[in-house]
C-alpha positions, 0 to 999 in steps of 0.5 A: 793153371791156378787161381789166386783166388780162394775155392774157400772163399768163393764156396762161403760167398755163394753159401751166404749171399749166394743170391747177390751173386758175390761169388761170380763177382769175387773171381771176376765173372762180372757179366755172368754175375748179373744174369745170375742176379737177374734170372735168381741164379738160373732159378737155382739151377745155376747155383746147385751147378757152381756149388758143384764146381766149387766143391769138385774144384773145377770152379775157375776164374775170369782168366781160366784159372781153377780156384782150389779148395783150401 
C-alpha cells in the first residue's frame, strides 16, 4: 500500500530539522517522534537508519503505508 504522504518530503524534513523529529511528526509517528527528540534521534543511530528507509523507500507511515520517493 502507498502513502499519501511524500518520501520527498519526509527526506528534506529529517535533512533540515531532522533533530526536531519533523519527519516522524509528518507521516503520523507521533510516539515514536518524541523518543527521537528525547534520545537526539537515538544519538543518531535512529536518524542514519530512517535516512535509510527513506531513501530505499521502506520508510512508512502510521497506517503501514511505504512513502515513496518522488
Amino acid at each position: 500500500m502507498k502513502s499519501e504522504k511524500s518520501g520527498l518530503v519526509a527526506l528534506l524534513l529529517l535533512l533540515f530539522v531532522g533533530f526536531l523529529a519533523a519527519h516522524r511528526f509528518y507521516v503520523g509517528k507521533f510516539g515514536t517522534a518524541i523518543l527521537f527528540i528525547l534520545t537526539a534521534g537515538g544519538l543518531g543511530i535512529w536518524a542514519i537508519i530512517d535516512l535509510i528507509f527513506i531513501i530505499t523507500g521502506k520508510f512508512t507511515d502510521d497506517k503501514g503505508a511505504v512513502l515513496e520517493l518522488k
